[in-house]
C-alpha positions as CSV (number, residue, x, y, z in Angstrom):
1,X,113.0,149.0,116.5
2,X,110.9,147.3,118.9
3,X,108.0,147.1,116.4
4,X,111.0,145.4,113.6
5,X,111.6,143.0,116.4
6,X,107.6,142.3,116.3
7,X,107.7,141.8,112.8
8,X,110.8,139.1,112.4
9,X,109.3,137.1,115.0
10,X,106.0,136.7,113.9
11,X,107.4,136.3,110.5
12,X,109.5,133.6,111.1
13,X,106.6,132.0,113.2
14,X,104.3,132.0,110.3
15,X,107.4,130.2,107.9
16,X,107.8,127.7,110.6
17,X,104.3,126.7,110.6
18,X,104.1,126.7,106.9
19,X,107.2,124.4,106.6
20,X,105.6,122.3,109.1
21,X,102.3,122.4,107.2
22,X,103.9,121.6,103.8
23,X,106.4,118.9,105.6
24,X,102.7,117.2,106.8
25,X,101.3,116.9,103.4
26,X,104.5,115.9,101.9
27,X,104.7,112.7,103.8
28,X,103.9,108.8,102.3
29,X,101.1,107.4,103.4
30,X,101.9,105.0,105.5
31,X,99.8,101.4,104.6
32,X,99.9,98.7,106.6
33,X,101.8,95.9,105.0
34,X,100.4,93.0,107.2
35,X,96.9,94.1,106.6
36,X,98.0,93.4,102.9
37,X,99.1,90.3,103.1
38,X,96.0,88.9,105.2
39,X,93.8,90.3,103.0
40,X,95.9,88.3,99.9
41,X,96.0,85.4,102.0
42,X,92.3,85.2,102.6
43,X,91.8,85.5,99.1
44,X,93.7,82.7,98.5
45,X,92.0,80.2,100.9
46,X,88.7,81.3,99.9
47,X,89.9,81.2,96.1
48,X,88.6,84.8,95.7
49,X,90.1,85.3,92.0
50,X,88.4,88.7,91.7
51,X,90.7,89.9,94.1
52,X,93.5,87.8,93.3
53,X,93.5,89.0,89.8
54,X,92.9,93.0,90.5
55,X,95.7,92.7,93.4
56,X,98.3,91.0,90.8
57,X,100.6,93.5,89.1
58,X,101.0,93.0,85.6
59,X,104.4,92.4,85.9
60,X,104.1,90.1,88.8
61,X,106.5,87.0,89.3
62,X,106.7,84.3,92.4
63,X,109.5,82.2,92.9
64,X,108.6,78.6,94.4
65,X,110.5,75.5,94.9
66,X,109.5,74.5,91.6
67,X,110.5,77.2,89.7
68,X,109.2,80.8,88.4
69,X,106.2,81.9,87.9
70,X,104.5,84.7,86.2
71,X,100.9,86.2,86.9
72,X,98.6,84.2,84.7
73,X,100.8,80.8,86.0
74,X,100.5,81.8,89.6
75,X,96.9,82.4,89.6
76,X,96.5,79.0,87.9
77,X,98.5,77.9,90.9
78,X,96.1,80.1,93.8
79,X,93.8,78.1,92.1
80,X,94.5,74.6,92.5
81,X,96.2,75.7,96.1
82,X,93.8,73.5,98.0
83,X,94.5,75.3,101.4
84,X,94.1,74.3,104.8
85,X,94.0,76.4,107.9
86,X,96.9,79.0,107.8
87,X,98.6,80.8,110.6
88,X,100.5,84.3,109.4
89,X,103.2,85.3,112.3
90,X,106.9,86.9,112.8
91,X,106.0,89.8,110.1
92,X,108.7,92.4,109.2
93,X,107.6,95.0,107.2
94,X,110.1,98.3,105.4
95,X,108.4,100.5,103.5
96,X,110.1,103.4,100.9
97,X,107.6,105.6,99.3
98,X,105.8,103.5,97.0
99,X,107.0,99.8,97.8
100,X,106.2,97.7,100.7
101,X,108.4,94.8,101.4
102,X,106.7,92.3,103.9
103,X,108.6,89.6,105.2
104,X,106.8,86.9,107.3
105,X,106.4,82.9,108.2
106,X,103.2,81.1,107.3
107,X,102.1,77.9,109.5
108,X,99.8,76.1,106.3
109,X,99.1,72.6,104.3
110,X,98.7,73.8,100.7
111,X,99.5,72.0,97.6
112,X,101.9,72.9,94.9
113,X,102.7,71.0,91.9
114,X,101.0,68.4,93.1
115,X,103.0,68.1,96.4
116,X,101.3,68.5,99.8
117,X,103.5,70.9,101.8
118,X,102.8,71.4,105.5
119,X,105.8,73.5,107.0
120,X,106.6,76.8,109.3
121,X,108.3,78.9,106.3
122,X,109.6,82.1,105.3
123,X,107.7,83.8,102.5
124,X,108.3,87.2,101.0
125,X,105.7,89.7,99.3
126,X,106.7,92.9,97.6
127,X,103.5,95.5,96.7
128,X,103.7,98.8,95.0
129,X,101.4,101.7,95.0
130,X,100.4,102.2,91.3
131,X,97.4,104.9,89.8
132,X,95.6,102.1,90.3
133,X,95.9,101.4,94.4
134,X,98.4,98.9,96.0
135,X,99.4,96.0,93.8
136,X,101.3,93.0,94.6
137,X,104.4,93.0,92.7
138,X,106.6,89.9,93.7
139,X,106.5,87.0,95.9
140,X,109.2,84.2,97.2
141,X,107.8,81.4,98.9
142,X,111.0,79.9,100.5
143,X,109.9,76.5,102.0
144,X,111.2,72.9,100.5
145,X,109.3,70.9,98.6
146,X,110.7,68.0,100.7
C-alpha cells in the first residue's frame, strides 16, 4: 500500500513536469513590437530600401491622408519621404500569436504628396510572422494633411 502511494505520487510529479515542459515550448515567442517599428523607422530616414522592401509584406497596404496605398506605391513614397529628425513615443503594443499590432505617436517633418507635414500624430503598424520572419503587413498614418 505504502509503496502504491510511492508510485502515484511520483507519477503524477513526473506528468506535472511534463505538462509544464510541453506548456514551455508551446508558447509564442514573444517579439518586441517597438523594436520593430524603430528598426522600420530608421530605415525610412536613412532610405534603407533593402530593408524596406524585405520588411514589406506582399500584401501590404498604408492608408494616408491622401488615400491608399499598396507596397510598390508606398515604397515609392519612403522614398521621396525626405525626413527630418523623428521622435517615436506613447507605444501600445497587443500581440496574438502571429500578429503584432503597434500603436504609437511620431514627433517628425516628412513630406507626402508633396506636402510638408510636421505634427505629434497617431500612426498604426500591423506585422505578421510569415516562413519568412516578421513582415510588416499594414500601416495607418492618421495625421492631417492640413
Amino acid at each position: 500500500m505504502k509503496r502504491l502511494k510511492v508510485v502515484t505520487v511520483v507519477s503524477l510529479f513526473l506528468m506535472l513536469i511534463f505538462s509544464i515542459s510541453c506548456n514551455s515550448q508551446v508558447q509564442t515567442e514573444k517579439v518586441d513590437g517597438e523594436q520593430l517599428v524603430n528598426q522600420v523607422w530608421k530605415a525610412m530616414k536613412t532610405t534603407d530600401m533593402e530593408y524596406i522592401e524585405n520588411i514589406l509584406a506582399p500584401g501590404f497596404q498604408s492608408i494616408h491622408q491622401d488615400g491608399a496605398r499598396n507596397r510598390d506605391e508606398q515604397i515609392e513614397l519612403i522614398k521621396g519621404l525626405n525626413m527630418g529628425e523623428y521622435i517615436l513615443d506613447n507605444f501600445k503594443i497587443t500581440q496574438n500569436e502571429n500578429t503584432i499590432n503597434v500603436t504609437y505617436f511620431v514627433n517628425v517633418t516628412e513630406t507626402i504628396a508633396g506636402n510638408k507635414i510636421t505634427k505629434h500624430a497617431a500612426r498604426l503598424s500591423v506585422f505578421s510572422k510569415t516562413a519568412n520572419g516578421w513582415k510588416w503587413f499594414s500601416h495607418a498614418n492618421l495625421v492631417a494633411l492640413k
